[in-house]
N, C-alpha and C positions, 0 to 999 in steps of 0.2 A: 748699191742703192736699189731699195725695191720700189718703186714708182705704179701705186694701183691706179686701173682705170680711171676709179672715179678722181682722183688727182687731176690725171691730163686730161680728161673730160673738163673739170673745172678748170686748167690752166689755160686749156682752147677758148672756154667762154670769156674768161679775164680777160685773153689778150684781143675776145673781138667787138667786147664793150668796150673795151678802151680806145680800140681802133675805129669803131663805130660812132662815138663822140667827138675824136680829137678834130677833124675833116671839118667839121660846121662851126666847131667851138674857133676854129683857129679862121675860117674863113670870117666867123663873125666879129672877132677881135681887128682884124685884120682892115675889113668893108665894111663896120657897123651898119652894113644890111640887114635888116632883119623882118623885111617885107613879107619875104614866105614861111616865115617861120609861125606856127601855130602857139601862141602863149599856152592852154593847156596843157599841151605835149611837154613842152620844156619843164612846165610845174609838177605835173605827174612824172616824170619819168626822173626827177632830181627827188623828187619826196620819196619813190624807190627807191630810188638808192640810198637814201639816208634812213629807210629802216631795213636795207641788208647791210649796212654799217652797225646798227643796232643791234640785229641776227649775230652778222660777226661777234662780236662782244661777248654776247650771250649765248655761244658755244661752248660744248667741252669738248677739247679743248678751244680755245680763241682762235675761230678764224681769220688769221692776217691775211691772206690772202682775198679774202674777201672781202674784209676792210680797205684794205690799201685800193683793190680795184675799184670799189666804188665812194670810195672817197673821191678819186679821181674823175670819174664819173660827176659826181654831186658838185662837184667845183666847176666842171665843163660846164653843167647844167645852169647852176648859178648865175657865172658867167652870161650865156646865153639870154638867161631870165632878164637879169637884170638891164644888160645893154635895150634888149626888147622892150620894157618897163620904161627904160627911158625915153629912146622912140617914139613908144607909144604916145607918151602922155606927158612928157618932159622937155622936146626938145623942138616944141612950137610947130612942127610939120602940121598942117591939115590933117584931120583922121580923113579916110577913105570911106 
């Protein structure tokens, strides 16, 4: 198997997006805290990844790899958004 840089280069980044989401996504499922969390940040950074899911796609060949990581990504993200979303403005707490 010949395994070029730019592969493990990309497979480093995959596994430290993923490992960089999963920590808050699972803390927040978990504590539906969502006090410090910044609603832009959550919305931009899941709208990324939903257009390198896109990118994916629209490679030749089809980057799965990149799909798949941030798919997984974009789901954390959602996640995140939405619990946030409701907090915010759904779930009768006093805003701040």
């Amino acid at each position: 198997m010949n395994i070029s840089l730019f592969e493990i280069f990309g497979t480093l980044a995959a596994i430290c997006m993923v490992l960089g989401y999963m920590p808050q996504a699972i803390y927040t499922i978990r504590t539906r805290d969502t006090d410090a969390i910044a609603l832009p940040t959550f919305l931009l950074m899941g709208l990324g990844s939903i257009f390198f899911i896109v990118q994916g796609f629209f490679s030749d060949p089809v980057n799965i790899p990149l799909i798949v990581t941030n798919t997984i990504t974009a789901v954390c993200s959602a996640i995140v958004f939405g619990i946030k979303i409701y907090n915010d403005y759904f779930s009768g707490r006093p805003q701040k």
